[in-house]
C-alpha positions in Angstrom: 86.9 13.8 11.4 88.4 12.9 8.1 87.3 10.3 6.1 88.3 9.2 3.0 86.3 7.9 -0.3 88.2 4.7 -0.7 90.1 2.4 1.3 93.8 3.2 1.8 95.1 -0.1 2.1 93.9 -0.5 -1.6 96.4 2.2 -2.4 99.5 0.6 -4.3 101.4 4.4 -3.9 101.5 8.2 -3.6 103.0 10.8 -5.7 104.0 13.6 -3.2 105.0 17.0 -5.1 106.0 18.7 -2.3 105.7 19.1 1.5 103.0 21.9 2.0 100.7 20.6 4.4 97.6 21.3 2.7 99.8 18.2 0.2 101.1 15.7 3.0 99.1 16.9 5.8 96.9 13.3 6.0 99.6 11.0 5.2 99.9 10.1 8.5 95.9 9.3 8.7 95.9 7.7 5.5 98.7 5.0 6.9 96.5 4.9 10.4 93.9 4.1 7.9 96.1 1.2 6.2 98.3 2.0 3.4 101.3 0.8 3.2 103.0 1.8 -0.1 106.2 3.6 -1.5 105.7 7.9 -0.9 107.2 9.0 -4.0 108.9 12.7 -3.4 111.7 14.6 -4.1 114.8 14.5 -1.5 114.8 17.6 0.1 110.8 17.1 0.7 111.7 14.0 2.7 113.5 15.9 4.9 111.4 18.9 5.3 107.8 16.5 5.6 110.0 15.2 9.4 109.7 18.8 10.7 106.4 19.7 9.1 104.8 16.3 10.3 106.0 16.5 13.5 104.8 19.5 14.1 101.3 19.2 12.8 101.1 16.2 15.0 102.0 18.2 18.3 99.3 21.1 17.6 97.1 18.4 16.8 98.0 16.2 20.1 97.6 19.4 22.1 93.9 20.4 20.3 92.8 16.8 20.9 93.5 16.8 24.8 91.6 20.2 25.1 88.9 19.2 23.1 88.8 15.4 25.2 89.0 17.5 28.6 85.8 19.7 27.8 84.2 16.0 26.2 85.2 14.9 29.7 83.8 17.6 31.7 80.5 17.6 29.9 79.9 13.6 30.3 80.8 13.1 26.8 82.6 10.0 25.1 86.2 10.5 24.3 87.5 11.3 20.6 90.0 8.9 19.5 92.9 9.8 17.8 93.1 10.1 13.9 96.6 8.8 13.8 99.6 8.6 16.1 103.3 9.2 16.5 104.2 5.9 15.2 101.9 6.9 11.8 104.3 9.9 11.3 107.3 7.7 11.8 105.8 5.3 9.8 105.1 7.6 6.5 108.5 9.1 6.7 110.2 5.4 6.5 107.7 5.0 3.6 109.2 8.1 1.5 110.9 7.6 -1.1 113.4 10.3 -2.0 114.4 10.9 -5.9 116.0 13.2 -7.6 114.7 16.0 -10.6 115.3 14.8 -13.5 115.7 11.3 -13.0 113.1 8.9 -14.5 112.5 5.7 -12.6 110.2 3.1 -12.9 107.4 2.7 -10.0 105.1 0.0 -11.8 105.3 -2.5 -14.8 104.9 0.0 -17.4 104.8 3.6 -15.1 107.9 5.9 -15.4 107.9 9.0 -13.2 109.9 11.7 -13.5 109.8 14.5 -11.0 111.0 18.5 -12.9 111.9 21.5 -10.7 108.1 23.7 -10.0 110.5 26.2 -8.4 107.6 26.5 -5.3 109.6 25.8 -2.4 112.5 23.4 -1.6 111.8 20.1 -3.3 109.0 20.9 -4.8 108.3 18.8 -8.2 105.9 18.8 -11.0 105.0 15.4 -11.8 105.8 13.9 -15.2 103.8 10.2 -15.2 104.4 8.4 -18.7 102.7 4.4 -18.7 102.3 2.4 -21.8 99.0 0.9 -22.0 98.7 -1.6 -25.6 102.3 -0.4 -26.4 101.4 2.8 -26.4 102.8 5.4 -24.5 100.3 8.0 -22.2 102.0 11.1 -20.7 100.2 12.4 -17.7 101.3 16.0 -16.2 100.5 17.3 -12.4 102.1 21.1 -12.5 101.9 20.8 -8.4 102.2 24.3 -7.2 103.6 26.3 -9.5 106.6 28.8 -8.4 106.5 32.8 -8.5 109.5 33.6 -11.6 110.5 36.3 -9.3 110.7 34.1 -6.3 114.5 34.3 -4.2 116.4 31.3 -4.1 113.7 29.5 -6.1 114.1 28.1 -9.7 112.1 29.0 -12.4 109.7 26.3 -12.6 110.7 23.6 -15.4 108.7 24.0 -18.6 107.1 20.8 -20.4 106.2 20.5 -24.0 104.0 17.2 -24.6 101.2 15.4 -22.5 98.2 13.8 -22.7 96.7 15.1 -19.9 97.9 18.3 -18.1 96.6 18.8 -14.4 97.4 22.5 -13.7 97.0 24.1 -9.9 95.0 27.5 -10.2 95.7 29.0 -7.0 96.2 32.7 -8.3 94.0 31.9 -11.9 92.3 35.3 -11.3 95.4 37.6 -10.9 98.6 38.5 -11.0 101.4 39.8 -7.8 102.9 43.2 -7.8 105.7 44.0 -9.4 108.4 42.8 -7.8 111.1 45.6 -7.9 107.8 48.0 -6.7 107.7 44.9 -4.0 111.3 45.4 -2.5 111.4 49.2 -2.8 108.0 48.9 -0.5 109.6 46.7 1.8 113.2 48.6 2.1 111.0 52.6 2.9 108.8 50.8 5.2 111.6 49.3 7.1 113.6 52.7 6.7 110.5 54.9 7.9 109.5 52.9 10.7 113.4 53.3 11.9 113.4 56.8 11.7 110.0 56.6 13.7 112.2 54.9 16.6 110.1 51.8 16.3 110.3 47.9 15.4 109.0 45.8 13.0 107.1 42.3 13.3 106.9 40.2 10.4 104.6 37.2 10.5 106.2 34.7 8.4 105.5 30.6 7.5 108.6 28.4 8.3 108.9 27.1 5.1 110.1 29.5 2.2 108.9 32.8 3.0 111.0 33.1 6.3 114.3 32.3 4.0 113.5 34.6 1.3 113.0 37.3 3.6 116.3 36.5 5.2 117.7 36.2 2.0 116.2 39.8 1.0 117.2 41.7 4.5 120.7 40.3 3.5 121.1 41.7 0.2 119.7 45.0 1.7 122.9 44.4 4.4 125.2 43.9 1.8 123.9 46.9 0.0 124.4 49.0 2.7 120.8 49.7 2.5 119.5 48.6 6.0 119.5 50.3 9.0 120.7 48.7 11.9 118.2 46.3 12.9 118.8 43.4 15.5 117.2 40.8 13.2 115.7 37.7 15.0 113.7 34.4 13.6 111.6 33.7 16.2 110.1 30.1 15.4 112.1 26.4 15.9 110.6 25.7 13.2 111.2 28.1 10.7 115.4 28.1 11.9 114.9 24.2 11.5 114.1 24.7 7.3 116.3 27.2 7.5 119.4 24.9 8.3 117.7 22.2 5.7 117.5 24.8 2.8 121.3 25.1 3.5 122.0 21.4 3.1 120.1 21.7 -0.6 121.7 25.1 -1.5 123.0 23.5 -4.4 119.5 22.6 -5.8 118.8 26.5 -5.7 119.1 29.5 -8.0 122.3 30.0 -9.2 121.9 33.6 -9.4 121.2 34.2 -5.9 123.3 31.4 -4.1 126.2 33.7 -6.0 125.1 36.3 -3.9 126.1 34.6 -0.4 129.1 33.4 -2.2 130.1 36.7 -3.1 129.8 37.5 0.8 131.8 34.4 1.9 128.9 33.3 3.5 127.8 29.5 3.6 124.6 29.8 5.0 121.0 31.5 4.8 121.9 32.5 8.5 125.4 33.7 7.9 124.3 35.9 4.9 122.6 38.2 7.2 125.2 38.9 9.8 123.0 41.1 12.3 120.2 38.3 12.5 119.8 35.8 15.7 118.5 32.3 16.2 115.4 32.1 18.9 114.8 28.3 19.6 113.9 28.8 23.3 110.8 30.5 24.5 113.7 32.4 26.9 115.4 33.7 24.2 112.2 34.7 22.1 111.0 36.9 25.6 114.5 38.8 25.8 113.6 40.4 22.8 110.2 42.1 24.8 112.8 44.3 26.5 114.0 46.0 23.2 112.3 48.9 23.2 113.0 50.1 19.2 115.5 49.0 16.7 113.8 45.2 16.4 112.7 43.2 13.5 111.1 40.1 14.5 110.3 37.4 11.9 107.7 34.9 13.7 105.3 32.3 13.0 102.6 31.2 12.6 102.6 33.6 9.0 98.4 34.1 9.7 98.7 34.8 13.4 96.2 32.1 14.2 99.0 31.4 16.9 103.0 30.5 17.6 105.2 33.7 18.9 103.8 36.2 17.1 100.8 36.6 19.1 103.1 37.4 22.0 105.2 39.7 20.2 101.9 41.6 19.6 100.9 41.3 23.2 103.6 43.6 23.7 104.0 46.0 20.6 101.0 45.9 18.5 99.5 48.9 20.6 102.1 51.2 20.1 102.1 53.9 17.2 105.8 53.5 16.4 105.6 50.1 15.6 105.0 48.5 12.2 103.7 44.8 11.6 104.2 43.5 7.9 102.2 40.9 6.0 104.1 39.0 3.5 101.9 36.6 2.4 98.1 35.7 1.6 95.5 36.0 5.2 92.9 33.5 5.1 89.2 35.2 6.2 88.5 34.2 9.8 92.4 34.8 10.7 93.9 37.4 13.2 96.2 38.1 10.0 92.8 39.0 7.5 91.7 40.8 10.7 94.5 43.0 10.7 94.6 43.3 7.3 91.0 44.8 6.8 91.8 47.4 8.8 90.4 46.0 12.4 90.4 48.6 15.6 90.7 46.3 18.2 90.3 42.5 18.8 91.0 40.0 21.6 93.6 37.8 22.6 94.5 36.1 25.7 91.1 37.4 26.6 92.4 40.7 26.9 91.5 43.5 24.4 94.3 45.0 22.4 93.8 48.5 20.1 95.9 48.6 17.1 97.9 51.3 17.2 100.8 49.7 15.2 101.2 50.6 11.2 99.4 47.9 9.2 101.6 47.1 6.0 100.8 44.5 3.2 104.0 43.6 0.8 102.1 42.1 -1.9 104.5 40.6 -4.4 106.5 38.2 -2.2 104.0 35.2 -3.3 105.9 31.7 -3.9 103.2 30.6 -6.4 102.8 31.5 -9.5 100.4 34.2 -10.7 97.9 34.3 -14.1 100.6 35.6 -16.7 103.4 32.9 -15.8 100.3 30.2 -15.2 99.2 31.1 -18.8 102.5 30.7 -20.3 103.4 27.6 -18.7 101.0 25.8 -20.2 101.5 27.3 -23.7 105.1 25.0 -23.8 102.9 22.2 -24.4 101.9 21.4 -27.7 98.6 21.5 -28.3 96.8 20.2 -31.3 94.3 21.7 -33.5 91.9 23.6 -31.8 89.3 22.4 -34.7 90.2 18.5 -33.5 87.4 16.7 -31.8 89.7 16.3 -28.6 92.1 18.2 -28.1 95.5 17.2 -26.9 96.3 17.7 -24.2 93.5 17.7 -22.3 93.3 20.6 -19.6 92.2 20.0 -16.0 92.3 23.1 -13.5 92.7 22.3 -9.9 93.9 23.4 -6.2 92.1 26.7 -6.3 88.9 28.4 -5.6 86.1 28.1 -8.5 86.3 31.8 -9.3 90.0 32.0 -9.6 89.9 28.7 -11.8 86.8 29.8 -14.0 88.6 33.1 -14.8 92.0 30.9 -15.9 90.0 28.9 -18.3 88.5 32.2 -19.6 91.9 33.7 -20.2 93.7 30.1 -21.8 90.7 30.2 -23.9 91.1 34.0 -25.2 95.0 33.8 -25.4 95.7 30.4 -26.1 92.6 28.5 -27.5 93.0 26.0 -24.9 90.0 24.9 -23.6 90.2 23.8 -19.8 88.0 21.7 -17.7 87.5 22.3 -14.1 86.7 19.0 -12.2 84.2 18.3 -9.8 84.9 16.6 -6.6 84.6 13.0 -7.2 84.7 12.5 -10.9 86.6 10.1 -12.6 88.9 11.5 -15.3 90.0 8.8 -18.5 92.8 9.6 -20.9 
């Protein structure tokens, strides 16, 4: 059960940087709870946070009934709910889309500005400036940073001056593959596992991977340089950010939206003609009687459940097929399972051998990785590293302690920035 370490209704607002749920995922509780204050976001955030709340709350409605059924059964007392439909509702009237680049006043005295991270649609660094004694105080959250070599993506924005910098960690420790090695992986795995008269499942998260690769398989269309796959998205959800990523194409790369105008194309969808829209669980089991020439994107992107599980039910078995990770497998996950090189496993309390190709595509990451986090704190100015306090001060966060200890080694070495990592609960003055 979550708690939280204050009360909510004590809130006067949040700063959302972008939609992620491991970001937004307890709005909803923290209104149950009481607040009742502006959401500040980007636009486009606003509109993804509808489909990624709403479907957070059903898996969470569904978990809850189980979990009250067995509580039932057992003579045990009921588990209320943390929050409701009507909390969802409520924090999306709360949000309060902006736009980059725009400061705006959201207190006497407190300017925000939101700046493009370049992570996935909407998704903002925060730039907070307040004047305390008629003096100004620049505060910087990086949010999650984007990966340079991201598709569609910016580059995220750089900054030059704060007072306090709070920079996300998540890959501190290392850095992705090169990302032309990246692609040329993907394209001869595809190609091989063609030739091998097989198919190709692709577990993908709604939001940013699933419209890069589409982007990708379409500039390998384009190219002439894939085979003829019958390409399907097989999640509601992911087709869902799909059509709001089209809305926002504008906000994109240049560079790459060129590409679908080049092609006449309009949309994500249309840019990859040979690809097909699953929203009903019909359509998704039509594609089980494709015996080869199938490349299914499906959620959920760490097979902990959604369509891909049934897709393996099917093909994971067989020797021809190929299943391809795009993006990072949490320990404890059928994804990490697979991953490590796993045998067999169960599911659907059957047990299923893997005879399928295992392939990992390592470079497709949307955050950012050591070298680009490095260098996006070295745009700020940064005074004497002989001063007494230095300016700006350096806070790591949103990553495990080993990937954030290894950062502050390296902007130490390279930069001479020294870098505090917080502890939970402590109280940080600037």
């Amino acid at each position: 059960e979550e708690s939280f370490p204050f009360n909510p209704a004590e809130i006067d607002a949040v700063i959302l940087s972008h939609g992620h749920l491991d970001h937004s995922g307890l709005l909803p509780t923290l209104v149950n709870q009481g607040f009742d204050g502006p959401i500040y976001c980007t636009q486009a955030t606003r509109q993804l946070l509808r489909v990624l709340l709403e479907d957070a709350r059903g898996l969470y409605e569904r978990d809850l009934e189980r979990d009250n059924l067995r509580r039932q059964r057992a003579g045990r007392p009921q588990i209320e709910p943390r929050y409701t439909a009507h909390d969802v509702e409520k924090v999306l009237r709360l949000c309060d889309g902006k736009q980059y680049r725009k400061p705006f006043g959201i207190a006497a005295d407190v300017e925000l500005t939101f700046l493009d991270a370049g992570h996935i649609l909407g998704s903002a660094i925060v730039h907070l400036k307040l004047i305390e004694h008629g003096k100004p105080r620049i505060l910087v959250f990086s949010g999650d940073l984007g990966n340079c070599h991201s598709a569609l993506m910016n580059d995220p924005e750089y900054v030059d001056e704060a007072d306090l910098v709070l920079m996300e960690g998540t890959y501190g420790n290392r850095n992705h593959r090169d990302h032309d090695a990246t692609l040329t992986q993907f394209k001869q795995v595809l190609h091989e596992t063609w030739q091998a008269g097989g198919n190709v499942m692709i577990p993908s998260f709604a939001i940013g991977r699933s419209q890069e690769l589409i982007y990708h398989l379409g500039c390998l269309h384009h190219s002439g340089e894939l085979d003829n796959w019958q390409v399907f998205l097989d999640s509601p959800m992911a087709i869902e950010v799909t059509e709001i990523y089209d809305r926002w194409l504008h906000l994109l790369d240049d560079e790459d939206i060129r590409c679908l105008s080049d092609a006449n194309r309009e949309s994500l969808a249309q840019f990859l003609p040979t690809l097909k829209l699953c929203r009903s669980a019909e359509e998704s089991m039509q594609i089980n009687a494709i015996k080869q020439g199938a490349l299914i994107i499906a959620g959920s992107g760490m097979c902990t459940g959604g369509r891909i599980r049934h897709h393996f039910k099917h093909r994971i078995w067989k020797r021809e097929n190929t299943v391809i990770f795009i993006g990072f497998q949490a320990r404890g996950t059928l994804g990490r399972m697979l991953v490590d090189g796993v045998e067999t496993f169960k599911m659907f309390g059957d047990d299923f051998k893997v005879g399928a190709r295992i392939e990992t595509i390592g470079g497709l990451s949307a955050h950012a990785g050591q070298d680009e986090l490095v260098d996006w704190l070295g745009h700020f100015k940064v005074n004497s590293p002989n001063a007494d306090t230095q300016r700006p001060r350096v806070m790591l966060v949103h990553g495990e302690t080993e990937a954030l200890q290894v950062l502050a080694d390296r902007l130490l070495q390279d930069k001479g920035i020294r870098a505090e990592i917080p502890a939970y609960g402590e109280s940080i003055e600037f």
